[in-house]
C-alpha positions in Angstrom: 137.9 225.1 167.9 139.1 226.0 164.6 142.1 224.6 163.2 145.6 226.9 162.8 148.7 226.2 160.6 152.0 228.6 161.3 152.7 229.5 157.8 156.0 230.6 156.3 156.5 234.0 154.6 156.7 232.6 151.2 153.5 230.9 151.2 151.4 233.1 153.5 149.7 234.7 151.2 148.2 231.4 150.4 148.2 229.8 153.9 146.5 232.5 155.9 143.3 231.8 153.4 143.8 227.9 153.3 141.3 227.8 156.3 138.8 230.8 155.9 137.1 228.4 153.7 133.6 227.2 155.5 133.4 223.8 152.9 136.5 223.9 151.0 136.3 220.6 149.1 134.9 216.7 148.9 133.9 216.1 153.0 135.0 219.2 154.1 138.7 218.7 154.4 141.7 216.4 153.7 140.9 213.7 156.3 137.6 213.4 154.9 135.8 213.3 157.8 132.8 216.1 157.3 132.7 217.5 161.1 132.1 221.4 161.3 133.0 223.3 163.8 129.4 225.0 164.3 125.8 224.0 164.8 123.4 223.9 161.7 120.8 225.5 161.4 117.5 224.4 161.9 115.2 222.5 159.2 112.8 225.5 158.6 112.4 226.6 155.3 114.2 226.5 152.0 115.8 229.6 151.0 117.2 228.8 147.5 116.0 226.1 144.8 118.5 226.3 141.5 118.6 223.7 139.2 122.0 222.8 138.2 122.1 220.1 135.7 118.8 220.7 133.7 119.9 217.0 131.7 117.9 215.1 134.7 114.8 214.3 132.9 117.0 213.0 129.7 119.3 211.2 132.3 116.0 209.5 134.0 115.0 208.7 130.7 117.9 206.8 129.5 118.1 205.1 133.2 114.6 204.0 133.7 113.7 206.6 135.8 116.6 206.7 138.2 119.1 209.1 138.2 122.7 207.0 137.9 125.2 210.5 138.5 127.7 211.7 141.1 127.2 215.3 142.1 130.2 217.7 143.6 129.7 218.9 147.2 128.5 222.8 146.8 131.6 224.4 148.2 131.2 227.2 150.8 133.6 230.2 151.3 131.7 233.1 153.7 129.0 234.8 151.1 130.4 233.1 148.2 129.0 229.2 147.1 130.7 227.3 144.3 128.5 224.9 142.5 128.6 222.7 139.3 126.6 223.5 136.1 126.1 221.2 133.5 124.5 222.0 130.0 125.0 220.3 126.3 123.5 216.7 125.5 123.0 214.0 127.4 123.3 210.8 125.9 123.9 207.0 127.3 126.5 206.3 124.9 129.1 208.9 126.1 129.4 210.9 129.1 131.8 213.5 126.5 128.5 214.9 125.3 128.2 216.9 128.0 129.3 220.1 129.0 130.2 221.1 132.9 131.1 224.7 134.2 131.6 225.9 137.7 129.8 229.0 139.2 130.5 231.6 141.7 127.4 232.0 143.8 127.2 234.8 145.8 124.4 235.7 148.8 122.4 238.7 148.4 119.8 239.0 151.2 118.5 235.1 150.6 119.3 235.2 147.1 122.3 233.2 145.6 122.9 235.4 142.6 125.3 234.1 139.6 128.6 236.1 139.8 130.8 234.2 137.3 131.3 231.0 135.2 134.4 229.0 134.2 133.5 226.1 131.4 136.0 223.7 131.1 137.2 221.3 129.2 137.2 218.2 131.5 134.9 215.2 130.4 133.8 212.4 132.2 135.3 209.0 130.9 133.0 205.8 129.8 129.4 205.9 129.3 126.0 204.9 130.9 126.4 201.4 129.6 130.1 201.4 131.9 128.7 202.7 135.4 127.2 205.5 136.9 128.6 208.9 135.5 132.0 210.0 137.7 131.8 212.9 139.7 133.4 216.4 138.7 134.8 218.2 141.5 136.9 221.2 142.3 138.3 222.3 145.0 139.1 225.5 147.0 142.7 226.7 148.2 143.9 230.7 148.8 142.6 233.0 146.2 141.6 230.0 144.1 139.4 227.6 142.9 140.9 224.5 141.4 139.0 222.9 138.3 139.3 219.9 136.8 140.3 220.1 133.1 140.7 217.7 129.9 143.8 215.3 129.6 144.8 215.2 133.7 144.9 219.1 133.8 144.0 220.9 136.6 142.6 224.7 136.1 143.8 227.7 138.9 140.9 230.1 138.4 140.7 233.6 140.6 137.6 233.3 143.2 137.7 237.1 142.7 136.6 237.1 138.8 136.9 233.6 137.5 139.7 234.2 135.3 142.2 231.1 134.4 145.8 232.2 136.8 147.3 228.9 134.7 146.4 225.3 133.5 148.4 222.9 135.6 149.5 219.9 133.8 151.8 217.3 134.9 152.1 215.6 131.5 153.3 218.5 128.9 150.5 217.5 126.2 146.6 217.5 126.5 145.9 213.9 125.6 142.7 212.8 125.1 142.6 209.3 126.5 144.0 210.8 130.2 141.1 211.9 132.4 141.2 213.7 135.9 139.1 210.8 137.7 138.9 212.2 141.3 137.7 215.1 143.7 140.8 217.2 144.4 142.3 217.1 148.1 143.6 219.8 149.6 146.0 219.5 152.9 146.5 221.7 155.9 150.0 223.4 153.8 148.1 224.2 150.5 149.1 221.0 148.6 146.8 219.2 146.3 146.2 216.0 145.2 144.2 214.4 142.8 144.2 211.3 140.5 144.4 210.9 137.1 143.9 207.7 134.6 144.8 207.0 130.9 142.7 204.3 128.5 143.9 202.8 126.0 141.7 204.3 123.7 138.3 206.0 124.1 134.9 205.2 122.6 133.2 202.1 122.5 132.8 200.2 126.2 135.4 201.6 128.3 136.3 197.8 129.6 137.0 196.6 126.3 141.0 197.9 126.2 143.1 197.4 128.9 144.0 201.0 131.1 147.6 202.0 130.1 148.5 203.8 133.3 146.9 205.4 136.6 149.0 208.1 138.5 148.2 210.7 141.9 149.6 214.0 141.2 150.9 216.2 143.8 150.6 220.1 143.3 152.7 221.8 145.6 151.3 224.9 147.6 154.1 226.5 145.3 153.0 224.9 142.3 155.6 222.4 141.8 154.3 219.5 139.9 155.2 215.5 140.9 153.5 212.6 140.0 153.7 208.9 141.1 152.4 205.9 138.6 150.0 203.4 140.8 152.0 200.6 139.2 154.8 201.5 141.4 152.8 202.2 144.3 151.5 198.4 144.1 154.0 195.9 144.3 152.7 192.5 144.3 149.2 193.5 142.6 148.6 191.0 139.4 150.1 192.4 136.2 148.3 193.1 133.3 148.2 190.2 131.7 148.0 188.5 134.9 145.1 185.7 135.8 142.5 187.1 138.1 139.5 184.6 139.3 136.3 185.5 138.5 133.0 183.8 139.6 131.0 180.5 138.9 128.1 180.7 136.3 124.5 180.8 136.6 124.5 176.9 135.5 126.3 175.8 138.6 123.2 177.4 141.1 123.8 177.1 144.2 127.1 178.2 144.8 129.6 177.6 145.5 129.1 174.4 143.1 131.1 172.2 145.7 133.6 172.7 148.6 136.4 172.4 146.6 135.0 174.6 143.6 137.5 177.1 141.8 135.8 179.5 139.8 137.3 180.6 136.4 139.8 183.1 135.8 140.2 185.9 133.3 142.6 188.5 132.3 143.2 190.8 135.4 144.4 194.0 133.4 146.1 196.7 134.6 146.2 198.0 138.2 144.9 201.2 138.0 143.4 204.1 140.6 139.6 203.6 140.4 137.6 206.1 139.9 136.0 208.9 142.3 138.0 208.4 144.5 139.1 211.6 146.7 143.5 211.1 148.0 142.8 211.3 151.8 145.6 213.2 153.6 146.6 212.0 156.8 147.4 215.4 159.3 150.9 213.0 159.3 151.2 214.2 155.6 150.5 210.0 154.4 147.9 210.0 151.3 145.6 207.4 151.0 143.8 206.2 147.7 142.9 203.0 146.2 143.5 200.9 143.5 141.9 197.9 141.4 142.5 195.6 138.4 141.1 197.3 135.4 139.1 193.8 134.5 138.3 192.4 137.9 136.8 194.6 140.4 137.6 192.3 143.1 141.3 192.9 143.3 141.9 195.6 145.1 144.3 197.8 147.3 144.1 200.5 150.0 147.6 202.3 148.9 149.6 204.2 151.3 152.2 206.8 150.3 154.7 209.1 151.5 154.9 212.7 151.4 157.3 212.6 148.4 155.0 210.2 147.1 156.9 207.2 147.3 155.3 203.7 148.8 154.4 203.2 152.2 152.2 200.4 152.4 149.8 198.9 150.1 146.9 196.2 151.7 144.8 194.3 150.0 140.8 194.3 150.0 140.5 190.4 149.2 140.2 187.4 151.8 139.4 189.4 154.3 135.9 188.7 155.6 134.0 185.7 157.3 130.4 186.4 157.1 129.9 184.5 154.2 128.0 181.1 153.8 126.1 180.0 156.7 125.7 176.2 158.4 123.4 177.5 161.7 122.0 180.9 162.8 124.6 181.8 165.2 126.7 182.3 162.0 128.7 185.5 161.4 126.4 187.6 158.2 123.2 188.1 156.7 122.8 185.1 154.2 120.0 183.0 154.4 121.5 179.5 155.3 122.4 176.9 153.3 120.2 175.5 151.6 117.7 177.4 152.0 116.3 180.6 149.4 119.2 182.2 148.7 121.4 180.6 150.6 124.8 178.8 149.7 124.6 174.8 148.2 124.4 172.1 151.0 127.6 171.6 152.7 129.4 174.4 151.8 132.0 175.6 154.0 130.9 177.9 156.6 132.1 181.8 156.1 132.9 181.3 152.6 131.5 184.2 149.5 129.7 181.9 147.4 130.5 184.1 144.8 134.6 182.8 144.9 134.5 180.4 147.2 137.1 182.1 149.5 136.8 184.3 152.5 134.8 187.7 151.6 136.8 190.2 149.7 135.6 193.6 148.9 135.3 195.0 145.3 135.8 198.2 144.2 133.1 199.3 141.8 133.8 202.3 139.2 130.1 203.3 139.7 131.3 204.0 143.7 132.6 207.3 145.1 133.7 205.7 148.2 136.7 207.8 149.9 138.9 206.3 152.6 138.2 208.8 155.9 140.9 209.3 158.1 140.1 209.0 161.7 141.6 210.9 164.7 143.5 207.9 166.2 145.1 207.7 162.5 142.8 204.8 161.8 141.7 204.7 158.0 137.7 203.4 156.9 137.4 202.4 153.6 133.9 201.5 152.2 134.1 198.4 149.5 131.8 196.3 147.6 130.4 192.7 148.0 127.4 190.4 146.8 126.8 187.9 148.8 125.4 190.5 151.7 122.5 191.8 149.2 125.3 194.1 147.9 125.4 196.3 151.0 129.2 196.4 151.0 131.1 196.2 154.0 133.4 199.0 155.8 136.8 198.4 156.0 139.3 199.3 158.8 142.5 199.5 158.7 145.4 201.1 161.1 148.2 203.4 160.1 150.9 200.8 159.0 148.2 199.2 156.8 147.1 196.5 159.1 143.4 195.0 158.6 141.5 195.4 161.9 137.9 194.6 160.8 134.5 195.6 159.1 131.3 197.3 159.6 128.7 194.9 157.4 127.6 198.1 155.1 130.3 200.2 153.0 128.6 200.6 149.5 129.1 204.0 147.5 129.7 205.9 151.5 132.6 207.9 152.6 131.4 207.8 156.5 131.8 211.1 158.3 133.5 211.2 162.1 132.2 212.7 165.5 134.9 213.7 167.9 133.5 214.0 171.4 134.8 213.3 175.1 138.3 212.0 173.6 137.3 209.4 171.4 135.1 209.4 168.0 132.0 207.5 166.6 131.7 207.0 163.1 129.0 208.0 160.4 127.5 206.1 157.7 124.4 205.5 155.8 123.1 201.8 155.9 121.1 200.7 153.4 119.8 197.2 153.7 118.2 197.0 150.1 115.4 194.7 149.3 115.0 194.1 145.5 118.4 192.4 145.1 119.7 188.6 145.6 121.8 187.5 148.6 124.5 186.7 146.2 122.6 185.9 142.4 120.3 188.5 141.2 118.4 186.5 138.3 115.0 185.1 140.2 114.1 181.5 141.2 114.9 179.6 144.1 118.6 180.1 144.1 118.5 184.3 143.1 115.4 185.6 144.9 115.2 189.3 145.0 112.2 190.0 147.4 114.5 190.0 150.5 111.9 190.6 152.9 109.7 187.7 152.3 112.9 185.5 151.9 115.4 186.4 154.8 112.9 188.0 157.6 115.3 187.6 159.9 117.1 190.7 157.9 114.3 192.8 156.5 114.6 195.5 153.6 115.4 198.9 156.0 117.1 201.7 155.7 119.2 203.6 158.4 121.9 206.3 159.3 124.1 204.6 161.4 126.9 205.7 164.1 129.0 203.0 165.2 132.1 203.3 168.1 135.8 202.9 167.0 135.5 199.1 167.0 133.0 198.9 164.4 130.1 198.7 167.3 126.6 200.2 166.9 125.5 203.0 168.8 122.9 204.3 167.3 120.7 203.8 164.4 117.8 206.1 162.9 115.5 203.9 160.3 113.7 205.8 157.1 109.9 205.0 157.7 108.4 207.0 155.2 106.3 205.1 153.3 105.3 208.6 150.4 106.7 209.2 147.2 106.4 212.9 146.5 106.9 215.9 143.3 106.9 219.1 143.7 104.7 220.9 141.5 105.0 223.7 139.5 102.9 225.5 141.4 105.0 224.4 144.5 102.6 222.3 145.9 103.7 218.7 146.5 101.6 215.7 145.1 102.5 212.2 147.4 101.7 208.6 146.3 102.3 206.0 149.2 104.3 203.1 147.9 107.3 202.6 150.1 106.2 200.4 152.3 109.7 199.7 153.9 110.7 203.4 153.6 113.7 204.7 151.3 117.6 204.2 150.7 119.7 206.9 152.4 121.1 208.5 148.7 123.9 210.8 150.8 127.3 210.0 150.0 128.8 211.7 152.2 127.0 213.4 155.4 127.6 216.5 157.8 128.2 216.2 161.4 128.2 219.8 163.0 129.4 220.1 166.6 126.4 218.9 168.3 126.5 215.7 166.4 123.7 216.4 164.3 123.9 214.5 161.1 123.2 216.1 157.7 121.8 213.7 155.2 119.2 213.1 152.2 117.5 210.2 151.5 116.0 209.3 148.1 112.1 210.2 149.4 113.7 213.8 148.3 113.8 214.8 152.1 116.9 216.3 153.8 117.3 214.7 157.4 119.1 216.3 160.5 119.1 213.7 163.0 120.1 213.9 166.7 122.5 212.0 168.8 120.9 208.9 170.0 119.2 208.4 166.8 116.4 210.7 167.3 114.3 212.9 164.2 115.6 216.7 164.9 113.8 217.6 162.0 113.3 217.2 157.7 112.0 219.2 155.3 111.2 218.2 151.5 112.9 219.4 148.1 112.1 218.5 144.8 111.2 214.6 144.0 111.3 211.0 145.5 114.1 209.4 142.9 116.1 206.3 142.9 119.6 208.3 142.8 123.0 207.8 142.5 124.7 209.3 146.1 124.9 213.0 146.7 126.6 215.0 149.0 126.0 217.3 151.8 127.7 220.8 153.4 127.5 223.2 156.0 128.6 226.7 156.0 129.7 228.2 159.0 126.5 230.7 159.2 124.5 227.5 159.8 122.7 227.2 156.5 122.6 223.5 155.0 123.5 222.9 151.3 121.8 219.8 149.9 121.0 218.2 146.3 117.9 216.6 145.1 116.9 215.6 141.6 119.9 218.0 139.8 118.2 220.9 142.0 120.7 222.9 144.5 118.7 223.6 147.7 119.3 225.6 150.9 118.0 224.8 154.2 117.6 227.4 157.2 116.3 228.2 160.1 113.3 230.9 160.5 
């Protein structure tokens, strides 16, 4: 059943188009949760293949042959389709080199045919040598489009003609060291969110100044402008110049160097929004978003705030987990035990991260577009980062007042998508368990071995979509077994070299769930996957190229037809 808002006369002009949108923005609406209201189609053939961001061979280049960059979800309205475009130079020393415009797609037949293009000014902050480059995404409301633009501006473009209605800027002056950082959210009454973060100074490595400042902005359905600093929405974080603890060196292997080890601490600089990620919006009207020191990845906050965008809650991401360390194999987590390859020093303390010597906390990696999802029973999952579980991650949960109410041991770089069904949910994620990483070191030897397989078979390399129940337990898993790395030619033919023996990382970032509980997803063997409740293959079909990838979304449009990325290439999937 489709959702309905009552809308008042002033803002009906707006509201009455708020939901004709088929995929109106990052995971398919404010909550996040990616779950359409019609079945997609099946995996049959592939009606479009449009190359939007012809820089991938100059990004593979400067990567080593992966491709380290967030792409927007294609955003579906009816015919229309509205898709990122990038163009300029690519170069590993600045994202700014760039250039990225948004397009109005329209169908023709089974043609998407080019019927406009905005350019904007928005860059992405940092570099290749800072993390992954940040995602650029817009957002679709009414008559409009909204556009990221330079200095913390947003753009209002017509859908009709891709004219500018007005450039919406909450701080009266374009500066050039404030940067849009997030997917904009749009709510059920037309309001949008998004977050925005000023540096310092720009150029050089973006850690090397302290942040000055981090803010969500709220645009009202009426255009009214408010904006609240993170600072205030943090109480209790460590200030700037606070002291943050770090980790012990490579010279004290194994860690943690003894039970009583501290590690050293550094300057914890600002607490700032980090980037990509999209405000989540609570049908209760809270916003959810999340912070982190600007120096230390590891202190962290889920934030909570109010309509009029003062504080509700903020919870913290560290101390939380106990799945560290191991003594004997009935031991919560993945780690080898101690002792052994891998494993923590000899009579460490059971549960500990090796890495701090404290219970596991998550980090909260700028290279991440993790996105808190807001569930039905007004539970919130928040995917983080951690090392010491071969850097899988961990999914957080928390409840509505902020309280911490477990994990899910995988939570890297996902925003997991939600199935309603028979009154309750289940929860969607990819689970990667990778296999050329360290349990907690990454530098070779005894202490930092990074063939997982060989040196933890008791948790093997693998790679899964996963559904899990509203306590965090498994349901259902579907494993990638492809073992073929394949191109597709010029000539469209497709050229396959076997040489994944334990299959490929699930690259979706955020997946589709249509109303049969079919889930949407690529994987980085360049196949999109719909797979079945229960965990069974409903069906694949190949794109472009089997690439190491930063994560890429997916979307659904209410005709059926599947919109899915692979290798800076725009694909469509259908049915016959």
């Amino acid at each position: 059943m489709r959702n309905f808002v009552f809308c008042t006369t002033i803002t009906i002009a707006l509201c009455s188009l708020t939901f004709a949108q088929d995929w109106p923005q990052w995971a398919l609406n404010a909550q996040h949760t990616g779950d359409v209201n019609v079945q997609g189609q099946s995996l049959t053939q592939t009606l479009v293949n449009i190359v939007y961001d012809p820089l991938v061979p100059q990004e593979q280049y400067w990567s080593g042959g992966d491709l380290l960059a967030h792409f927007q979800a294609p955003l579906v309205d009816g015919n229309d389709v509205y898709m990122v475009f990038k163009s300029g130079k690519y170069r590993p020393t600045s994202y700014a080199t760039q250039t990225w415009s948004e397009r109005k797609l329209s169908w023709h037949g089974t043609q998407l045919l080019t019927q406009w293009s905005f350019t904007t000014d928005w860059v992405a902050p940092g570099s290749l040598h800072d993390f992954w480059e940040p995602v650029f995404h817009p957002a679709l409301s009414g008559d409009s489009i909204y556009i990221p633009g330079a200095g913390g501006t947003i753009f209002q473009v017509r859908k009709s003609d891709g004219t500018v209605v007005r450039r919406l800027n909450p701080f009266g002056s374009v500066n050039p060291n404030t940067f849009t950082v997030s997917p904009i959210t749009v709510d059920a009454n037309g309001n949008l969110y998004y977050n925005v973060l000023r540096l310092s100074a720009t150029g050089g490595d973006f850690y090397d100044s302290d942040a000055k400042d981090s803010w969500l902005v709220k645009v009202s359905a009426l255009g009214t402008i408010s904006k609240v600093s993170y600072l205030t929405l943090t109480p209790g974080a460590p200030g700037p110049k606070g002291q943050c603890l770090t980790s012990f060196s490579n010279a004290q292997l194994p860690w943690p160097p003894s039970p009583t080890a501290v590690p050293p601490s550094s300057t914890c600089g600002t607490q700032r929004v980090a980037l990509n990620v999209a405000p989540a919006v609570a049908p209760d009207g809270t916003i959810y978003s999340a912070t982190r020191s600007h120096f230390n990845r590891r202190y962290g906050y889920l934030v909570a705030v109010n309509t009029d965008l003062t504080r509700k809650w903020n919870a913290t991401i560290r101390d939380r987990f106990n799945d560290g360390c191991r003594v004997v194999s009935t031991d919560a987590g993945i780690m080898p035990l101690n002792g052994e390859a891998g494993g923590c020093r000899i009579g460490s303390t059971v549960a500990v991260d090796p890495v701090t010597n404290r219970p596991g906390g998550g980090s909260i990696l700028d290279d991440s577009s993790a996105t808190p999802t807001v569930a039905p029973d007004g539970s919130v999952f928040f995917g983080v980062h951690t090392t010491y579980n071969y850097r899988q991650g961990q999914l957080m949960k928390f409840d509505h007042n902020g309280n911490y109410s477990g994990a899910y041991e995988f939570g890297w770089d996902t925003t997991p998508a939600i199935y309603p069904h028979n009154g309750t949910y289940s929860v969607v994620l990819k689970e990667n368990h990778y296999g050329d990483v360290g349990s907690y070191c990454n530098g070779g030897g005894f202490y930092c071995p990074t063939d997982r397989t060989a040196t933890n078979p008791s948790s093997p390399e693998a790679y899964f979509v996963t559904q899990l129940d509203p306590s965090l337990n498994v349901e259902w898993r579907f494993q990638n077994t492809n073992t073929l790395s394949c191109v597709r030619n010029p000539d469209n033919t497709v050229s396959c070299t076997s040489d994944h023996p334990n299959g490929f990382e699930w690259c979706v970032n955020a997946a589709v769930v249509d109303n049969n509980g079919t889930v949407y997803g690529n994987s980085e063997d360049g196949n999109l996957y719909a797979i079945s409740q229960g965990g069974t293959l409903s069906g694949n079909i190949f794109q472009q190229l089997a690439i190491g990838a930063a994560y890429t979304p997916t979307s659904l449009g209410q005709d059926g037809k599947i919109y899915t990325q692979n290798a800076g290439h725009l694909f469509v999937a259908a049915g016959p």
